[in-house]
The first five atom37 places (N, CA, C, CB, O) and aatype in JSON, in Angstrom:
{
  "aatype": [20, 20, 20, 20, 20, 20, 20, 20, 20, 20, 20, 20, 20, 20, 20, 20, 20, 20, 20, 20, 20, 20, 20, 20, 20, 20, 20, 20, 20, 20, 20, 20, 20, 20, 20, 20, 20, 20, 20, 20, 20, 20, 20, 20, 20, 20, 20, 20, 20, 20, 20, 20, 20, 20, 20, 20, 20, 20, 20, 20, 20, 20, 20, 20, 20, 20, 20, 20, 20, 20, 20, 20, 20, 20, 20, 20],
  "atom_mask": [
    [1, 1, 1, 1, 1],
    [1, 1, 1, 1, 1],
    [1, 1, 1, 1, 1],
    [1, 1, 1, 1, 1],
    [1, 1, 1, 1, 1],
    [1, 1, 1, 1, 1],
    [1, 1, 1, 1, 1],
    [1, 1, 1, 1, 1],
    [1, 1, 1, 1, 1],
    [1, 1, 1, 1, 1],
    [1, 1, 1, 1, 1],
    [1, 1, 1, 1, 1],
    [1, 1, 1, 1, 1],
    [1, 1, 1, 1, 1],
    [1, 1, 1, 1, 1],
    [1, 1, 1, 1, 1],
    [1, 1, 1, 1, 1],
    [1, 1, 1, 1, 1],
    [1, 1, 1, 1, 1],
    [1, 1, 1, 1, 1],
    [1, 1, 1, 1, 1],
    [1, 1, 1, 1, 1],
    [1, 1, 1, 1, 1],
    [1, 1, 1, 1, 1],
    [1, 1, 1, 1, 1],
    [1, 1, 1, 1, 1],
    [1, 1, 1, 1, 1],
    [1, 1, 1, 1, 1],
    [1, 1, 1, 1, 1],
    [1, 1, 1, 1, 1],
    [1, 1, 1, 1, 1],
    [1, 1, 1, 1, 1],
    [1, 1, 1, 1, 1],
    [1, 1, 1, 1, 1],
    [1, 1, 1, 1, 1],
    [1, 1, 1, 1, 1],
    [1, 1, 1, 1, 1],
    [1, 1, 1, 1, 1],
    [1, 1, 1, 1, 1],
    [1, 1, 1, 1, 1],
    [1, 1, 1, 1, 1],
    [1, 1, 1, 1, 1],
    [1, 1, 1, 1, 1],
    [1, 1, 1, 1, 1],
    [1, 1, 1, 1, 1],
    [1, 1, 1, 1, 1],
    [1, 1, 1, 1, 1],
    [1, 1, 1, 1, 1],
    [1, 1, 1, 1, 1],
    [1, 1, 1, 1, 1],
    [1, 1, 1, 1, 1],
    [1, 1, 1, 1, 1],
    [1, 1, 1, 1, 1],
    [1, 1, 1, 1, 1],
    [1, 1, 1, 1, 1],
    [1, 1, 1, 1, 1],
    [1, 1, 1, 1, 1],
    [1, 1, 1, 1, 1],
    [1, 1, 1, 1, 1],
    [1, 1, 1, 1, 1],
    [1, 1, 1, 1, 1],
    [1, 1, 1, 1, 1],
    [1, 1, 1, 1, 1],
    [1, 1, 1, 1, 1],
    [1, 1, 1, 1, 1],
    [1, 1, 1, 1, 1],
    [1, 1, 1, 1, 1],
    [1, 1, 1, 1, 1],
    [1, 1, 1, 1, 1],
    [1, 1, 1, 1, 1],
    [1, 1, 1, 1, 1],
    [1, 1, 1, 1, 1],
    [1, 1, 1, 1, 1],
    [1, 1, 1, 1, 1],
    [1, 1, 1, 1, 1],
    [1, 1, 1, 1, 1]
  ],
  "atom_positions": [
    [[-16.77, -51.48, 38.35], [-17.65, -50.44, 38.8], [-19.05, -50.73, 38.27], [-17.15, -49.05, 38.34], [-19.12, -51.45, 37.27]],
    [[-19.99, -50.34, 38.73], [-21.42, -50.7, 38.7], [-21.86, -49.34, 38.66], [-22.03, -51.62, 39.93], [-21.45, -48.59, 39.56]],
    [[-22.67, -48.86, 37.71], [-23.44, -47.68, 37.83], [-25.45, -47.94, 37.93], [-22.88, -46.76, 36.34], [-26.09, -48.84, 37.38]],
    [[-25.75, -47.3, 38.43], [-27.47, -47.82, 38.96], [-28.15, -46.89, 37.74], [-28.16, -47.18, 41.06], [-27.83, -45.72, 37.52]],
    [[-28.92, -47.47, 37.16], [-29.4, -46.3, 35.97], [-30.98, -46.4, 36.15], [-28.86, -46.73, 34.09], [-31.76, -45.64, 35.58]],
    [[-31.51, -47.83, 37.33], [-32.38, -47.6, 37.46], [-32.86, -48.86, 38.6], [-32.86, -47.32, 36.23], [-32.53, -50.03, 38.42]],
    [[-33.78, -48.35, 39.89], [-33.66, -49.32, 40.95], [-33.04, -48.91, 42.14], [-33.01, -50.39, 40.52], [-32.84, -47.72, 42.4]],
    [[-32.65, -50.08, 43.06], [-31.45, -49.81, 44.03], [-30.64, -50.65, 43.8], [-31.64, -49.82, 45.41], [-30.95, -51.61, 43.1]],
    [[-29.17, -50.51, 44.42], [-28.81, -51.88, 43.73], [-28.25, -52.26, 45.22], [-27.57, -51.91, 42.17], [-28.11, -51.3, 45.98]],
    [[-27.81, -53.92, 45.85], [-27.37, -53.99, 46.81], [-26.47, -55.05, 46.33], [-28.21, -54.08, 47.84], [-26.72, -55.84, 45.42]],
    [[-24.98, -54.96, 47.34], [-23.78, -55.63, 46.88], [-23.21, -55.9, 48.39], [-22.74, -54.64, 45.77], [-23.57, -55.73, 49.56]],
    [[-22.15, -56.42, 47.68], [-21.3, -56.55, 49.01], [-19.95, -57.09, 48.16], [-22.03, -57.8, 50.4], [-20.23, -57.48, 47.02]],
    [[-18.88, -57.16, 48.45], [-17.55, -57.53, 48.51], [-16.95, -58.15, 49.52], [-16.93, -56.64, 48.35], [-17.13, -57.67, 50.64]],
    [[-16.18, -59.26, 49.41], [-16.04, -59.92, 50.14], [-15.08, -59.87, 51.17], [-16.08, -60.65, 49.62], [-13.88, -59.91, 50.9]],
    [[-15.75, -59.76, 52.96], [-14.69, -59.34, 54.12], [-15.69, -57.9, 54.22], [-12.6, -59.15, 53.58], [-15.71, -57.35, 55.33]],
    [[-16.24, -57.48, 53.47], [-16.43, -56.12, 53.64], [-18.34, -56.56, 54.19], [-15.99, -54.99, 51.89], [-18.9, -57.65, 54.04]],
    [[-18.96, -55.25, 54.83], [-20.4, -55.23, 54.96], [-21.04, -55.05, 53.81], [-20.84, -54.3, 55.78], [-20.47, -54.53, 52.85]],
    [[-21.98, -55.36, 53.76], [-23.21, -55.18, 52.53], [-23.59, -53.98, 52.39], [-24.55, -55.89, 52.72], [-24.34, -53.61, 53.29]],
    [[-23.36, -53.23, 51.61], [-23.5, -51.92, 50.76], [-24.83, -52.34, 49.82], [-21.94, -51.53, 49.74], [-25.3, -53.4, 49.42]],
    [[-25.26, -50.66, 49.65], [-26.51, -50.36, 48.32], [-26.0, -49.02, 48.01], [-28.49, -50.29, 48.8], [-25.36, -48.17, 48.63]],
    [[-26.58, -49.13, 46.66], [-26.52, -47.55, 45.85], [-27.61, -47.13, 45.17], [-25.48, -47.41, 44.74], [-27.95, -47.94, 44.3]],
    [[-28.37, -46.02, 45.25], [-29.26, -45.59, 44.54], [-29.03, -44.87, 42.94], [-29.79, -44.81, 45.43], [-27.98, -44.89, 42.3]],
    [[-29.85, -44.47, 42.68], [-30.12, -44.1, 40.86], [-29.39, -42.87, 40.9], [-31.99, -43.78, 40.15], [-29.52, -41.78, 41.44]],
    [[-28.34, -43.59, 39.91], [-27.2, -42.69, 39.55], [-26.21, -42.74, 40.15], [-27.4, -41.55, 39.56], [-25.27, -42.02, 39.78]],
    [[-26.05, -43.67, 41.39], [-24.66, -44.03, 42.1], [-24.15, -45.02, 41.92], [-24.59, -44.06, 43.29], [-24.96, -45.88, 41.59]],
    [[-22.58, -45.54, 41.99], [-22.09, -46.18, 41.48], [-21.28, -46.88, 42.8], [-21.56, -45.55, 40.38], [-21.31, -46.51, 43.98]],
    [[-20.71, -47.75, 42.34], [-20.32, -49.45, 43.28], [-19.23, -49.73, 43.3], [-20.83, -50.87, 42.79], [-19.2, -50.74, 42.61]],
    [[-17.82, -49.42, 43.77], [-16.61, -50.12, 43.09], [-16.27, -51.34, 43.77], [-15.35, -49.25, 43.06], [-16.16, -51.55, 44.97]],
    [[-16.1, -52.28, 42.56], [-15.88, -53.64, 43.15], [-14.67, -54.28, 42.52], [-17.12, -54.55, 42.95], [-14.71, -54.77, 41.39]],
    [[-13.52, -54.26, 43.33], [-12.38, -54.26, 43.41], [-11.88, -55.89, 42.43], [-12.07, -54.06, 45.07], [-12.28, -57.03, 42.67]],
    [[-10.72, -55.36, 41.14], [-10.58, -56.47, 40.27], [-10.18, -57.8, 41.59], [-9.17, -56.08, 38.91], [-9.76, -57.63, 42.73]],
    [[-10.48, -58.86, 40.99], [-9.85, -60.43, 41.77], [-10.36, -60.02, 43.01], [-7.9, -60.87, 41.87], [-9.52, -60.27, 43.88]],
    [[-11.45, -59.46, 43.51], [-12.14, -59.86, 44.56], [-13.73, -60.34, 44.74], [-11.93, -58.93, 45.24], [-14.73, -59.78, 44.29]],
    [[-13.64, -61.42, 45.45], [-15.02, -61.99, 45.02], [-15.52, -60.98, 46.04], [-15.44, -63.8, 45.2], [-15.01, -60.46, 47.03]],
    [[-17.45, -60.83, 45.04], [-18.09, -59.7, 45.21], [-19.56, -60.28, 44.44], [-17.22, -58.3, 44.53], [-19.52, -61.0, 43.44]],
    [[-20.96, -59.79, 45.18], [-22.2, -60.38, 44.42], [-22.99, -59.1, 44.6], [-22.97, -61.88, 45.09], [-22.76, -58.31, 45.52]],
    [[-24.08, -58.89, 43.54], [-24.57, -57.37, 43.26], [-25.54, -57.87, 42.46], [-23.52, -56.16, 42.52], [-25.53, -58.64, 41.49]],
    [[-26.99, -56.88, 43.49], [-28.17, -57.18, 42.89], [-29.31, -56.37, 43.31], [-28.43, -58.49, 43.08], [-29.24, -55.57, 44.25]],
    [[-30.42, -56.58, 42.59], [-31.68, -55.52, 43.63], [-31.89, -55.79, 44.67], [-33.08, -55.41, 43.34], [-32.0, -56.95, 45.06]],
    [[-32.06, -54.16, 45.8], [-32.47, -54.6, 47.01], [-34.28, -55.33, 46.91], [-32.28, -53.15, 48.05], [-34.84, -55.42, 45.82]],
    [[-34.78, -55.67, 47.87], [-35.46, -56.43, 48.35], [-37.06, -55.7, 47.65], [-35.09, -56.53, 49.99], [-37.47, -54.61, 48.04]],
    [[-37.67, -56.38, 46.81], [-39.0, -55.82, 46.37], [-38.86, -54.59, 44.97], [-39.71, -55.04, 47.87], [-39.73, -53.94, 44.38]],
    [[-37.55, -54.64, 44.82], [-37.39, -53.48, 43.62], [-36.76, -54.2, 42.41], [-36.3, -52.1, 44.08], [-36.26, -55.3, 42.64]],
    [[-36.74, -53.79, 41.32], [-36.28, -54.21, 40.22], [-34.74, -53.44, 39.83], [-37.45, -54.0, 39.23], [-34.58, -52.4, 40.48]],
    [[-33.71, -53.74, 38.98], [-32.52, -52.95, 38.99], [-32.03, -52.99, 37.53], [-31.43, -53.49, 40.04], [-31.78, -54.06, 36.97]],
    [[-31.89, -51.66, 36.87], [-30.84, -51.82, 35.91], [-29.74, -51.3, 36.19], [-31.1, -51.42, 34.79], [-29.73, -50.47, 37.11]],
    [[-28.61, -51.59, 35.54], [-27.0, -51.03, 35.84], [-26.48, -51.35, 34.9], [-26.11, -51.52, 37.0], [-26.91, -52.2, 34.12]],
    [[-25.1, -50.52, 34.76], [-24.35, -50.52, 33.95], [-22.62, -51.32, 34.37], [-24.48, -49.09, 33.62], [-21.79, -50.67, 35.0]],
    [[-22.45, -52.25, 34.05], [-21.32, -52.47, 34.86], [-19.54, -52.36, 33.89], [-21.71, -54.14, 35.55], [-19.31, -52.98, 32.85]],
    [[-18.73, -51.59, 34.48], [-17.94, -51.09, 33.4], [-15.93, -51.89, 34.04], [-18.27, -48.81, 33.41], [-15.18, -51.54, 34.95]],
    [[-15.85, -52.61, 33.36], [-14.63, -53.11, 33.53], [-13.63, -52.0, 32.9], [-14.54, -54.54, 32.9], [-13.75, -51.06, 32.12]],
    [[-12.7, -52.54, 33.57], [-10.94, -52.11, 32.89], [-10.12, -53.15, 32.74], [-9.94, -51.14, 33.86], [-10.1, -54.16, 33.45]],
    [[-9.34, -52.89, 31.66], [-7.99, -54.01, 31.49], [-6.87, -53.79, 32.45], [-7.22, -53.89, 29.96], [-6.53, -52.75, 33.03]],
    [[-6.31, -55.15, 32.51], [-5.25, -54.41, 33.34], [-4.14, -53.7, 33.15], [-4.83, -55.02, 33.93], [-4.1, -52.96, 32.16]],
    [[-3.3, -53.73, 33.81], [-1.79, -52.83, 33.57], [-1.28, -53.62, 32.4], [-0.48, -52.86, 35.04], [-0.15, -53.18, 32.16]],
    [[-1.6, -54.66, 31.5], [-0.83, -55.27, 30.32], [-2.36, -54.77, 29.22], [-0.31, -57.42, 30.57], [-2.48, -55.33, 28.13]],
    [[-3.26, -53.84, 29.62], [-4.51, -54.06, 28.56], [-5.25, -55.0, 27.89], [-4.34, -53.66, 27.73], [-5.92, -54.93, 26.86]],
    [[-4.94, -56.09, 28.84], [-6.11, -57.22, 28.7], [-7.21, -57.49, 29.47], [-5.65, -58.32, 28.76], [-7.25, -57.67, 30.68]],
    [[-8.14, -57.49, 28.66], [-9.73, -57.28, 29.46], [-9.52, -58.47, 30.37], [-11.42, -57.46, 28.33], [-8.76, -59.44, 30.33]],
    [[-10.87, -57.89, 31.52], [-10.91, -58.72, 32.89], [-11.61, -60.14, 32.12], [-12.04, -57.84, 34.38], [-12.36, -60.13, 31.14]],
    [[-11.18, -61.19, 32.79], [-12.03, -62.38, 32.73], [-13.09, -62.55, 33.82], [-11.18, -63.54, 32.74], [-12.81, -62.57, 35.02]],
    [[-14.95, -62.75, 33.06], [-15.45, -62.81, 34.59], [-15.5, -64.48, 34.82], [-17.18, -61.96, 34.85], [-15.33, -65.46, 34.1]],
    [[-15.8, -64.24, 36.15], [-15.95, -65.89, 36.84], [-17.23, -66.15, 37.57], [-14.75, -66.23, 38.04], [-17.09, -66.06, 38.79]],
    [[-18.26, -66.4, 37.24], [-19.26, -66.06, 37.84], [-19.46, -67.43, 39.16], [-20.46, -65.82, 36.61], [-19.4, -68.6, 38.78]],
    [[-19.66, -67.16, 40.44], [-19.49, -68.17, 41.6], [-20.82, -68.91, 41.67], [-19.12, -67.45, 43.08], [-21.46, -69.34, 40.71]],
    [[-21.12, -68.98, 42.85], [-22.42, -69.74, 43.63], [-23.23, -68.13, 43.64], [-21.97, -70.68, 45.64], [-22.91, -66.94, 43.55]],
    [[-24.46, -68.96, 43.8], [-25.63, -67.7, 43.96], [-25.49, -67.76, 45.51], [-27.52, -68.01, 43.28], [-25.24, -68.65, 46.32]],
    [[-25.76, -66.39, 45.55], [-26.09, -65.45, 47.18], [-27.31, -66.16, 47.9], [-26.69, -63.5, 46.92], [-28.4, -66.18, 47.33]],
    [[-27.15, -66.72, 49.08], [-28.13, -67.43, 49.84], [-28.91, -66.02, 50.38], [-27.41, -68.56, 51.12], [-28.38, -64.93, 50.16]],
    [[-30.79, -66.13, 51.41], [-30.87, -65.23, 51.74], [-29.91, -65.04, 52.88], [-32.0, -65.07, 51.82], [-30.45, -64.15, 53.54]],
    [[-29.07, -65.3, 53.34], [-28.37, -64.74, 54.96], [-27.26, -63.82, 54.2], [-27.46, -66.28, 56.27], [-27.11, -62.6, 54.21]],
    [[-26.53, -64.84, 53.56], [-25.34, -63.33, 52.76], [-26.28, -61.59, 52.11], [-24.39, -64.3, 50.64], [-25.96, -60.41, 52.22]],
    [[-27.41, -62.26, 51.48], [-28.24, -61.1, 50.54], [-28.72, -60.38, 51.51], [-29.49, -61.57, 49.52], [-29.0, -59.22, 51.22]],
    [[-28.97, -60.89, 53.07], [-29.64, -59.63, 54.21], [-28.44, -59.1, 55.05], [-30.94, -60.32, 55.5], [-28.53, -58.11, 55.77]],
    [[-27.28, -59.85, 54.9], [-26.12, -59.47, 55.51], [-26.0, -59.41, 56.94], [-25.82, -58.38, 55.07], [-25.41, -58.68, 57.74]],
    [[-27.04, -60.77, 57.01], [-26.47, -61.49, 58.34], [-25.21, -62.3, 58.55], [-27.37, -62.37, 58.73], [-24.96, -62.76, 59.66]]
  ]
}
């Protein structure tokens, strides 16, 4: 989950359309699915991003991929 504490924030998950959330809304981005999250276009972003362990209470491992080209980031 992603909370916006300040900015917009724009994401997407993968298979799914490109989503944004404004200040004070939050993002759920589903464990083991690739997913990229960032400021929309000309704004700056802070967030809070809040994991869970899983059903055995072991924290998530992140995996960080390839950076977002502009065609994925305009969600063409």
């Amino acid at each position: 989950m992603v909370l916006v504490k300040e900015g917009r924030l724009r994401y997407q998950v993968e298979g799914r359309p490109v989503g944004e959330a404004d200040l004070h809304e939050t993002a759920y981005l589903p464990r083991g699915v690739r997913h990229w999250h960032g400021a929309t276009p000309g704004q700056a972003l802070t967030h809070v991003s809040v994991t869970f362990p899983n059903a055995a209470g072991e924290p998530l491992a992140i995996e960080w991929m390839e950076p977002v080209d502009d065609e994925q980031y305009s969600g063409r």
